[in-house]
N, C-alpha and C positions, 0 to 999 in steps of 0.2 A: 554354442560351443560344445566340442562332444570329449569326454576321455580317451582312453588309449582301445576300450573297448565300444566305443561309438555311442555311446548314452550321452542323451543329452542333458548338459547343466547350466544350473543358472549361474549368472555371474555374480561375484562375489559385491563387491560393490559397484557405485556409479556416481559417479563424480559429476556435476555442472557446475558453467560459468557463469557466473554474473557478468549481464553489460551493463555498462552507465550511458546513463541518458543526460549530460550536463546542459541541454539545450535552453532551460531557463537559469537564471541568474540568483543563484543565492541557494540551488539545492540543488542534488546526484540524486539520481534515481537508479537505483541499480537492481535489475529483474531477471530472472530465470524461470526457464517454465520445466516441472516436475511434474510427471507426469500429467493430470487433468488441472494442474493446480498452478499458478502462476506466485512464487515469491518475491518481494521487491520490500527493499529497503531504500528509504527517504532519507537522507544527509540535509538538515536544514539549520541554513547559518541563524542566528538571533535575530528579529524583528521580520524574518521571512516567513510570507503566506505563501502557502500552497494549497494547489488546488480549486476549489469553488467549479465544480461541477456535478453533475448527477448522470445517472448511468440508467438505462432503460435496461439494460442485460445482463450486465458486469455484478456479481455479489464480491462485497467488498467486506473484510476482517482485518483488523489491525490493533496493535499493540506500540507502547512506547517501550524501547531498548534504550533508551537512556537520555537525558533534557529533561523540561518542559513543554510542551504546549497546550494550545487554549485550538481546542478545534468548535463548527460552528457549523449547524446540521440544522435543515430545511425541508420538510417535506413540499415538492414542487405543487401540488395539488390545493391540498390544508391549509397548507402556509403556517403547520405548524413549525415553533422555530425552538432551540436546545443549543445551550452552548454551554463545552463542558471543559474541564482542566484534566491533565493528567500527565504523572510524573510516570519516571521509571518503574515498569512491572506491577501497574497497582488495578491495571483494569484492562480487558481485552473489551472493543468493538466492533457490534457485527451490526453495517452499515446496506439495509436492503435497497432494491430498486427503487427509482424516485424520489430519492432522498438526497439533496444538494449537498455539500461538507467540503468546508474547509478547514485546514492546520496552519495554525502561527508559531514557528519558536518565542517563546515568552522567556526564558530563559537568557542568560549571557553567555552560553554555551553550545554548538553543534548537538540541537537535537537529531536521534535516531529511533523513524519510525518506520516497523517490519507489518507489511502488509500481505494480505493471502488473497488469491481470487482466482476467479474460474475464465477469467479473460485480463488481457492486459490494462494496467491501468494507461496507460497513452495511446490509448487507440480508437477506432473510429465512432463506438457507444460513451465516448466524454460527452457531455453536454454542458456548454459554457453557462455557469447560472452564479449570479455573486452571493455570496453569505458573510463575507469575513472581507 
């Protein structure tokens, strides 16, 4: 974009959409990608697992915005195993390669949980592995 005298400027802000992904039953997934960085927030009804995969390429970050759950983390290799609780705002997790994880709403309430990564989470680096 240039001014009246042909300099160019950056734009002021930049807006993206979230799509949802309702394809399974009991959670929205809804994702945007920003610049290198992929956001996605998880809508998960009560008693619902999500998840149970590992990612050979995908670095995965995430946070609870609001619920309960009980998530449940594997390394594929070790077969080390971690299962951990977390409410609202009380703890950020940064989940590396190899490492299986699932989330449950434990809660009676639509948990929401905000995830960062450097690729999509539904896409072709899932790897179906159970934990939860």
């Amino acid at each position: 974009m240039a001014d009246k005298e042909g300099k160019t400027q950056s734009p002021f802000i930049s807006l993206f959409s979230f799509k949802d992904d309702e394809s399974k039953k009991g959670r929205i997934l809804s994702s945007v990608k920003i610049g290198g960085v992929y956001v996605s927030r998880l809508t998960i009804e009560p008693k619902v697992i999500t998840g149970n995969v590992y990612h050979t390429d995908t670095r995965v970050m995430f946070y609870v915005e609001s619920g309960r759950i009980q998530a449940a983390f594997e390394h594929i290799e070790t077969k080390k195993k971690r299962v951990c609780y977390f409410e609202k705002g009380t703890e950020a997790v940064h989940i590396p390669t190899h490492i299986a994880h699932a989330t449950k709403n434990i809660g009676t309430e639509k948990a929401v949980v905000v995830f960062f990564s450097n690729k999509p989470l539904r896409s072709k680096d899932n790897i179906a592995y159970r934990v939860l």
